[in-house]
BATIVO-651187 format. One record per residue (C-alpha): x, y, z; residue in three letters. Coordinates in steps of 0.25 Angstrom, whole numbers, plus 2048, in hexadecimal, padded with zeros to 3 digits. Layout:
PT     x     y     z   residuo
PT     X     Y     Z       ALA
...
***
This chain:
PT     x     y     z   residuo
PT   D6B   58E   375       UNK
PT   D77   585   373       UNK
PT   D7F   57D   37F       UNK
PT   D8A   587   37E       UNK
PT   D82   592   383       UNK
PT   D7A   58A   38C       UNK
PT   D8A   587   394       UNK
PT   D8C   594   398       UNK
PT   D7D   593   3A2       UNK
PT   D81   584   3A7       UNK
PT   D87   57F   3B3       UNK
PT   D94   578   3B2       UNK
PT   D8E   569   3B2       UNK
PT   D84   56D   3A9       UNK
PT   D8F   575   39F       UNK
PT   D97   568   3A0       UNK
PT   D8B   55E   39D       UNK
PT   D89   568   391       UNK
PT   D97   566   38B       UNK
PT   D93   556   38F       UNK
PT   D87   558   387       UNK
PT   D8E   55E   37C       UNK
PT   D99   553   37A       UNK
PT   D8E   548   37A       UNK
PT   D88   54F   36F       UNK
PT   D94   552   365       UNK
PT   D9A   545   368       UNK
PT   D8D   53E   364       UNK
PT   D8C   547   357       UNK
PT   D9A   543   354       UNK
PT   D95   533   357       UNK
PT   D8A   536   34D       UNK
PT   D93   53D   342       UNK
PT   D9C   531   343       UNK
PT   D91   526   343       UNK
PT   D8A   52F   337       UNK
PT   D99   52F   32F       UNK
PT   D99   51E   333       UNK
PT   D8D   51C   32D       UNK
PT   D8E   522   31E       UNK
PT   D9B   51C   31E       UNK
PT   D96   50F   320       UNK
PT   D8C   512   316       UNK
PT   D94   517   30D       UNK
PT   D9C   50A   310       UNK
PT   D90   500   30D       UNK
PT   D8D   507   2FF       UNK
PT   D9B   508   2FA       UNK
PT   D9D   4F8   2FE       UNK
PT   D8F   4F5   2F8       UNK
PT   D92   4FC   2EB       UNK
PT   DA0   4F5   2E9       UNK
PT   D99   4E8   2ED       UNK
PT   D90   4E8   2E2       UNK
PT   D99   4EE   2D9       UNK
PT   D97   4FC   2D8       UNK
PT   D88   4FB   2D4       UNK
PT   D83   4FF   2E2       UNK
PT   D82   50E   2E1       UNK
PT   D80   50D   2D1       UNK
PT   D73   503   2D4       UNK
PT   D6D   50C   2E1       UNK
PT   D65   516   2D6       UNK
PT   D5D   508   2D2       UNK
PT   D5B   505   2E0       UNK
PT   D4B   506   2DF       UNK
PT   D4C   500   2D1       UNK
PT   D46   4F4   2D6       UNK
PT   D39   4FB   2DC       UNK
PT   D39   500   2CE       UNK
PT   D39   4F2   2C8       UNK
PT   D2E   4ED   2D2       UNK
PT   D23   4F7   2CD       UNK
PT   D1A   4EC   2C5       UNK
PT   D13   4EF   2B6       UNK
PT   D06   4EE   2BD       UNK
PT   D02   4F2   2CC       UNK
PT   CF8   4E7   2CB       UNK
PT   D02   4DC   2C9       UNK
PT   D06   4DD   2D8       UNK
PT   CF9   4D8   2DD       UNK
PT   CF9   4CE   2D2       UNK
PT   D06   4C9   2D8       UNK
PT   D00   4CA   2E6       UNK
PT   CF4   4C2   2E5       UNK
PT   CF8   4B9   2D8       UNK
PT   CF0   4C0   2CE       UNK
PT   CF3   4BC   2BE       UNK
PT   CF9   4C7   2B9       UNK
PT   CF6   4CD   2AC       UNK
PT   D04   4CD   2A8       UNK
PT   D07   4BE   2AB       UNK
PT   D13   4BB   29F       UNK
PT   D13   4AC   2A6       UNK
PT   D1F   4B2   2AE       UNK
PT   D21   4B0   2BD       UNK
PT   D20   4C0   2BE       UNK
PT   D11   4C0   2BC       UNK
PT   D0C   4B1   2BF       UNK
PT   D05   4B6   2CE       UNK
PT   CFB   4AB   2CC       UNK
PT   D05   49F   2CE       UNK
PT   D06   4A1   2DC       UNK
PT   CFB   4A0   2DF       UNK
PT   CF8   497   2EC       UNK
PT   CEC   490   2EB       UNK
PT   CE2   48C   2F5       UNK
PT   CD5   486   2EE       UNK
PT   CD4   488   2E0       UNK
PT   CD1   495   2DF       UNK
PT   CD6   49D   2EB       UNK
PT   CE5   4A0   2EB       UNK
PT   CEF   4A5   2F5       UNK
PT   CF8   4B2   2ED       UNK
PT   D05   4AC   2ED       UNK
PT   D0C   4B6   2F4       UNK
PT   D02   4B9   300       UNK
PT   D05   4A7   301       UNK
PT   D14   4AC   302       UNK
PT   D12   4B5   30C       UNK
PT   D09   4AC   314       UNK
PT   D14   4A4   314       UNK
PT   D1E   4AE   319       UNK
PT   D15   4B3   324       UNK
PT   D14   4A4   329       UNK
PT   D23   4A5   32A       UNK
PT   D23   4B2   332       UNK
PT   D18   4AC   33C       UNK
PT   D1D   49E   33F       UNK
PT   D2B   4A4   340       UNK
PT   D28   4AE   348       UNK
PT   D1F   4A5   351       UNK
PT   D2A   49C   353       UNK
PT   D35   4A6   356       UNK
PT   D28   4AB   362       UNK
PT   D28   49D   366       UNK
PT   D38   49C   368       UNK
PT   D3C   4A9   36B       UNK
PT   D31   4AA   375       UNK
PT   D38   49E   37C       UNK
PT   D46   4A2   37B       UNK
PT   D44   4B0   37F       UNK
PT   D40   4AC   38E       UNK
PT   D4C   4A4   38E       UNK
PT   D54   4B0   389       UNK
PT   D4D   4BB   393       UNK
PT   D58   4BE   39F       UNK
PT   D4C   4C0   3A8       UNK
PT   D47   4B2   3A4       UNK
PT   D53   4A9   3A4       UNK
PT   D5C   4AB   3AD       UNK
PT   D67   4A1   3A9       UNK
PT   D71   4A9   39F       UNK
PT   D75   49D   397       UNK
PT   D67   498   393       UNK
PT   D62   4A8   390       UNK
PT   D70   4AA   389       UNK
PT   D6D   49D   380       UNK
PT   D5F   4A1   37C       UNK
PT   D65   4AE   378       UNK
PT   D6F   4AA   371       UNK
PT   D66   4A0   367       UNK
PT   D5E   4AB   365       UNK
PT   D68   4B4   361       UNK
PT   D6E   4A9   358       UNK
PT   D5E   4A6   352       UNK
PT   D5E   4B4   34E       UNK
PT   D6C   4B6   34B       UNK
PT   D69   4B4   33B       UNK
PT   D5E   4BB   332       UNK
PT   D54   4B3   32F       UNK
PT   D57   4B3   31F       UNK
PT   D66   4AB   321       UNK
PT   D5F   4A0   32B       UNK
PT   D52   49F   322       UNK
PT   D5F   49E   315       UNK
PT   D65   493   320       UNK
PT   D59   48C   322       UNK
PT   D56   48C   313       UNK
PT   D61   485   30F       UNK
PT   D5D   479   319       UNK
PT   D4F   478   317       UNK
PT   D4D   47E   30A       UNK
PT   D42   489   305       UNK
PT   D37   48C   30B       UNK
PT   D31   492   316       UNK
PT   D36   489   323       UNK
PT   D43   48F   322       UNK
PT   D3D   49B   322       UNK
PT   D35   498   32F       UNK
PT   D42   492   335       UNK
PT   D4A   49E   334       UNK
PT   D40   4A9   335       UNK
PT   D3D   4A2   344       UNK
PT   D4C   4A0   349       UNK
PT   D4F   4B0   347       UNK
PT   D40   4B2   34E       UNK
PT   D44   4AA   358       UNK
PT   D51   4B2   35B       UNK
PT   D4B   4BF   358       UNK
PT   D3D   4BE   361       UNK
PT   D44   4B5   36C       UNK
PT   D4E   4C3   370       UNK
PT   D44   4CC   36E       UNK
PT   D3C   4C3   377       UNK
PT   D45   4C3   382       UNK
PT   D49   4D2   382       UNK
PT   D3A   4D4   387       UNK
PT   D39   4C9   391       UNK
PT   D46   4CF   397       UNK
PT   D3E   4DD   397       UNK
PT   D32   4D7   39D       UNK
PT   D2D   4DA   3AC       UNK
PT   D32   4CF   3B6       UNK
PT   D29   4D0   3C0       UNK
PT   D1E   4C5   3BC       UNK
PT   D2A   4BD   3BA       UNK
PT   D2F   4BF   3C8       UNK
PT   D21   4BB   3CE       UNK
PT   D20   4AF   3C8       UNK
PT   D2F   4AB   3CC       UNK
PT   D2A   4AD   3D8       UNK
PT   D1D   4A3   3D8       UNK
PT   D24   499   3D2       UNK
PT   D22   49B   3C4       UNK
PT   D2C   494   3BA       UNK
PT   D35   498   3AF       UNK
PT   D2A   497   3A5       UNK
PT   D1F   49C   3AC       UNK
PT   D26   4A8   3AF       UNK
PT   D28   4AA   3A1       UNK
PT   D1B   4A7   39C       UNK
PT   D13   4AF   3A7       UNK
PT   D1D   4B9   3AB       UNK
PT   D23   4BC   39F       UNK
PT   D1A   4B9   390       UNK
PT   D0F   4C2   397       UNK
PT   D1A   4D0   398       UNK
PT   D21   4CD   389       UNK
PT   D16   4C5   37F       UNK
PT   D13   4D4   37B       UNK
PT   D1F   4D6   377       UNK
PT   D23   4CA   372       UNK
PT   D15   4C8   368       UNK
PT   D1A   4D7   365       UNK
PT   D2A   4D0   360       UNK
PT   D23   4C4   35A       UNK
PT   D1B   4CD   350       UNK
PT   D26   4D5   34C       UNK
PT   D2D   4C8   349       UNK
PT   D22   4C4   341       UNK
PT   D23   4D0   337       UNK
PT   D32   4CE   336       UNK
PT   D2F   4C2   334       UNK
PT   D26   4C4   327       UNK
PT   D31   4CB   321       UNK
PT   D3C   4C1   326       UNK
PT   D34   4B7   31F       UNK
PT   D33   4BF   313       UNK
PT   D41   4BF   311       UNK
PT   D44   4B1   314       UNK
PT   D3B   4AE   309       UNK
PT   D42   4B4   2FF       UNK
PT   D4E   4AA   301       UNK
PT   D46   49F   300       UNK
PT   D3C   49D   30E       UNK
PT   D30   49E   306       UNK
PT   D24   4A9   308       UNK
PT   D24   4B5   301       UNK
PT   D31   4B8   302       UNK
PT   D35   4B0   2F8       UNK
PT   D2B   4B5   2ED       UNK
PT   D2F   4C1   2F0       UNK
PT   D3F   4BE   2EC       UNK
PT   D39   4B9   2E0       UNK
PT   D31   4C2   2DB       UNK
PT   D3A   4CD   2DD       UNK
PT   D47   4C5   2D5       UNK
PT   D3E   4C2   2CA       UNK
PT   D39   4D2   2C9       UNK
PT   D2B   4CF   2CB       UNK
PT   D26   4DD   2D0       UNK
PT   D18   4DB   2D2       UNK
PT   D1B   4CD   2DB       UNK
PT   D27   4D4   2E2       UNK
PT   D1E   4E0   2E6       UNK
PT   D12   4D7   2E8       UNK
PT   D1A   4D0   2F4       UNK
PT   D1F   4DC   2FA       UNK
PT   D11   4E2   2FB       UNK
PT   D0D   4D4   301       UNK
PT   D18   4D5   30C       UNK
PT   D18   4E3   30F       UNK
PT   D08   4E0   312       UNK
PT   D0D   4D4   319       UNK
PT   D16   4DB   322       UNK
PT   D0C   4E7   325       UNK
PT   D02   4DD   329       UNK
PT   D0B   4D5   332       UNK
PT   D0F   4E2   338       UNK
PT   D01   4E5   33B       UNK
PT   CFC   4D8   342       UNK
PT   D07   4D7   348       UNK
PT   D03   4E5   34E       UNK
PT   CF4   4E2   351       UNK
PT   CFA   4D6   358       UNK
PT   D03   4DC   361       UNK
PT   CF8   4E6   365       UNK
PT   CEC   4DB   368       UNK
PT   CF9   4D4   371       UNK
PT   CFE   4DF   376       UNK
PT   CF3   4E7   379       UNK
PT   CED   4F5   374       UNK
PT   CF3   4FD   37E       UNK
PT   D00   4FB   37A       UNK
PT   CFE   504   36F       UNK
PT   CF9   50E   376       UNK
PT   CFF   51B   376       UNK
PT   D02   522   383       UNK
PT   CFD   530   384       UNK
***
């Protein structure tokens, strides 16, 4: 039964909050016809600017769009785990696309290190001690930031403001800066993964001190207790859970931060990666995407068995 015959048995508030109802309604049909019409214009905007960019060959080139999946299918399925664990290759021509065991990272004469699982060994120890270090800092400044825990504007608004300006840039232009100062390798890497930590966990880190429960701050205003120990006692006990839960999602962005910043030269897999992609070595190229993607699942995973043995099982519960 439709509103309009519904009018005829309703009081006059209720008819008039009807015809209220029904305005709402059609105008927010016609905000959403109108948003709809914005948005393939802005589409159709973006595709025609990036076909006369690159000369017309946009639309002609988007049917080869999964070309290069094609390209990365290797002559032999084996050859992937050749790659992965430096295995000599039946193949090898003395070229660099089958020469697996040269990277081989020695550590007695016999047992090896596979080169890649060294690269991302090294990417993960990025990850951590960036990570770790943007704990350390962002942990510090985001008391200072907290309105319930600093009081004085100016102080809170400068802790803010540093924050916003650590994290102001992505982590691939501060590593390209730090680069250019300190050359290749991974300490640029660490430096700029761990400035964008710092600004990114420091906010978050705040918003939950500002949510948190007051009251064991208040009782130990009131016995005395300093600045710090408020903090420390009234406070870290209320947010660690959340905090430990932020720190190990930083630490799988950071995996994949790290990842990129080794293509442009922070060392890690990364850059191994780039390689082996510009030189059209399928099996390596897919051999190190195999290697992140279990990477990444395994991150993921301790990074939930942790937050469960901190948190605690119940938790995880569902209610009912």
């Amino acid at each position: 039964m439709t509103s309009t015959t519904l009018q005829p048995f309703l009081s006059e508030t209720g008819a008039l909050v009807e015809r209220h109802w029904q305005e709402l309604a059609a105008r927010r049909r016609l905000y959403t016809v109108f948003s709809l019409a914005i948005l393939i214009l802005a589409l159709s905007g973006s595709l025609w600017f990036a076909n006369e960019t690159n000369s017309g060959k946009f639309l002609d080139r988007l049917p080869h769009l999964f070309d290069f999946v094609g390209d990365l299918v290797p002559r032999d399925g084996m050859e992937i785990w050749r790659a992965m664990f430096d295995l000599p290759s039946p193949y090898y021509d003395g070229s660099l696309q089958y020469d697996y065991p040269d990277g081989r990272h020695y550590i007695t004469g016999s047992f090896y290190i596979p080169e890649y699982f060294y690269k991302m060994a090294e990417t993960l120890n990025i990850a951590i001690f960036s990570t770790v270090i943007g704990l350390f800092f962002g942990f510090i400044l985001s008391f200072i930031a907290a309105k319930n825990m600093t009081r004085n504007i100016w102080i809170r608004g400068m802790a803010r403001r540093f924050m916003e300006i650590l994290r102001a840039f992505p982590e691939v232009v501060l590593a390209g800066f730090f680069l250019a100062i300190l050359s290749l390798g991974p300490l640029p890497a660490v430096i700029a993964v761990s400035i964008h930590t710092i600004g990114a966990l420091g906010k978050l880190f705040f918003e939950v001190i500002e949510n948190a429960d007051m009251k064991p701050d208040e009782g130990l205003k009131a016995v005395g207790g300093n600045w710090i120990e408020r903090a420390w006692f009234g406070m870290v006990p209320q947010v660690l859970p959340n905090f430990m839960s932020y720190f190990l999602l930083r630490l799988e962005i950071n995996v994949r931060a790290s990842t990129v910043i080794g293509a442009v030269g922070g060392g890690g897999i990364g850059e191994q990666l780039r390689l082996s992609i510009s030189r059209g070595h399928e099996a390596k190229t897919l051999a190190i995407i195999i290697l992140l993607l279990l990477t990444v699942i395994a991150v993921d995973q301790f990074s939930a068995w942790l937050r469960r043995k901190l948190v605690g099982d119940h938790a995880f519960q569902t209610i009912g």
